[in-house]
C-alpha positions in Angstrom: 8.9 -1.1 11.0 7.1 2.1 10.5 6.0 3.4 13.7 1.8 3.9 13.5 2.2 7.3 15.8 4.0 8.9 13.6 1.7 7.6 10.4 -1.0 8.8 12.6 -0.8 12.8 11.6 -0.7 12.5 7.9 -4.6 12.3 7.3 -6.3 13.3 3.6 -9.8 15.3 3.7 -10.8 15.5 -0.5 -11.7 19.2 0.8 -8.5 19.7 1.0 -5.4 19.9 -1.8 -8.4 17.5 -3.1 -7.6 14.6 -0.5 -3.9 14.5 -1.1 -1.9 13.6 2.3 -1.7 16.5 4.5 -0.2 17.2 8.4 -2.8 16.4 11.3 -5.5 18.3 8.9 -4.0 21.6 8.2 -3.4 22.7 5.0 0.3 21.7 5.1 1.1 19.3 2.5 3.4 16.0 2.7 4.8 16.7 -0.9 5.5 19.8 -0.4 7.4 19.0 3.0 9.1 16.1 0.9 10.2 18.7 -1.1 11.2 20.9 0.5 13.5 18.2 2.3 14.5 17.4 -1.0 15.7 20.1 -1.9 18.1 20.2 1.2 15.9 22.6 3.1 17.0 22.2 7.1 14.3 21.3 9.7 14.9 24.3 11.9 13.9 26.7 8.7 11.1 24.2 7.9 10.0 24.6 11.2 10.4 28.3 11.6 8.4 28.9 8.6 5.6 26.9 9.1 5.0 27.5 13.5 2.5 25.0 13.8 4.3 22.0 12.6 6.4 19.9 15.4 9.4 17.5 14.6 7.3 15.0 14.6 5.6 16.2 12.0 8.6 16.1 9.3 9.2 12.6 10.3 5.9 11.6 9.6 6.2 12.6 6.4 9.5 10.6 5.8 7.6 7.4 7.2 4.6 8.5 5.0 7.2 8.2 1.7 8.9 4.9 3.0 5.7 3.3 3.8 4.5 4.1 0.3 7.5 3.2 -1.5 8.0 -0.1 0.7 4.4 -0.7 -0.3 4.8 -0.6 -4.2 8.4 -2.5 -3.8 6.6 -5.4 -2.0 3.5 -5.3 -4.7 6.0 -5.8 -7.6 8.3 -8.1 -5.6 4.7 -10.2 -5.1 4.0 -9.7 -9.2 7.1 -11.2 -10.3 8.7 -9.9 -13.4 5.0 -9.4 -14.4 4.2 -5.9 -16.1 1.0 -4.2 -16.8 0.4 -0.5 -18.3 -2.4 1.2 -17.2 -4.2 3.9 -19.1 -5.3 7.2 -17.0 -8.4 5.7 -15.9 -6.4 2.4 -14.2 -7.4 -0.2 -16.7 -4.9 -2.5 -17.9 -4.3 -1.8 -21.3 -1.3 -4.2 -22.2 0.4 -6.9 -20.6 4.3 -8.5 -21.2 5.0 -12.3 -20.3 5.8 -13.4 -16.2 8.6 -15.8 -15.8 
């Protein structure tokens, strides 16, 4: 279970990085943190480059990337075998047969 503390400092404000998910409001992005982590960047660096973020912080953005991968695994598990393509605007374009 995803504890709601931690998913409780990643907030979006479309003022800024235009309402992508950012770290208790600051201009600190969770991508870029994933990345960073990604690429095999160590907390302590993390944290000494960027002074205002906390631990906590880095973990919220893992639980931020389970919760929305957990999220589109249960949607398709829900769907069944069932696809749809969506065009840029989110319409459903084309569809290929459920079991």
């Amino acid at each position: 279970m995803i504890d709601e503390k931690l998913l409780g400092r990643i907030t979006a404000n479309p003022e800024i990085f235009g309402g992508k998910p950012i770290i208790r409001g600051m201009r600190i992005s969770v991508e870029m943190i994933l990345s960073l982590l990604a690429q095999g960047e160590k907390e302590e660096t993390i944290l000494a480059d960027y002074p205002d973020l906390e631990p906590d912080d880095l973990r919220a953005c893992l639980a931020y990337a389970h919760a929305a991968i957990s999220h589109d695994k249960e949607g398709g598990e829900r769907e069944g075998r069932a696809h749809r393509r969506r065009s840029l605007y989110g319409e459903a374009v084309s569809e290929c047969g459920a079991d």
